[in-house]
C-alpha positions in Angstrom: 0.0 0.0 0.0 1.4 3.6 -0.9 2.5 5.7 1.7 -0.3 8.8 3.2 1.1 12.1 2.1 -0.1 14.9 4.7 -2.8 17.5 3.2 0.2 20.2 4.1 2.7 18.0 2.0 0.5 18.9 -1.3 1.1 21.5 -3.7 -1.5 24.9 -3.2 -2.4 27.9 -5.2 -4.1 30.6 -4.5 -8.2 31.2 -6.2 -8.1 34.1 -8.8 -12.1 34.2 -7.9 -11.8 34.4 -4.2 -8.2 34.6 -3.2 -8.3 31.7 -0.7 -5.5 29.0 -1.1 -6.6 25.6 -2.0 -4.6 22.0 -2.3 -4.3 19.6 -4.9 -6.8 17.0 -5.5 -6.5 13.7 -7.4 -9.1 14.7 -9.4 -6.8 17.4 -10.5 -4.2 15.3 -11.3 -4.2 15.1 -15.0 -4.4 19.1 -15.2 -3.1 21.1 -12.4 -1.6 23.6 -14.6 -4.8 24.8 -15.4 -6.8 24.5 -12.5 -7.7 28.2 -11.8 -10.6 28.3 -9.3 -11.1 26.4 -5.9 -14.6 25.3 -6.7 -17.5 25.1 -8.8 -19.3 28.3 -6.9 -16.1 30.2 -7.9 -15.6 29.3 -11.5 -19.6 30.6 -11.8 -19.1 33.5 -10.0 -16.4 34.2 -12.7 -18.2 33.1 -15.5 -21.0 35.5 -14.1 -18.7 38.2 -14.1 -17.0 38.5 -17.5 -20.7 38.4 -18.8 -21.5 41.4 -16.7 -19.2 43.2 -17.7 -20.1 42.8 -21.7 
């Protein structure tokens, strides 16, 4: 069995939405580079924004 890596072991970045740091996932693991937003609320609230502003 692989060895547990500790949540504070994992790489972070910072939300361009909200500005609050989040960890990798495994779901994430494939495209990391181009993960930009913590959540799904937060890409939205994004989304929402750009089209506001058209």
């Amino acid at each position: 069995m692989p060895k547990m890596r500790k949540k504070a072991d994992l790489p972070s970045k910072v939300c361009i939405t909200c500005g609050r740091p989040f960890a990798w996932r495994k779901a994430w693991a494939r495209d990391w580079e181009r993960v930009l937003h913590c959540s799904d609320r937060c890409r939205a609230d994004a989304k929402r924004r750009r089209m506001a502003e058209a």
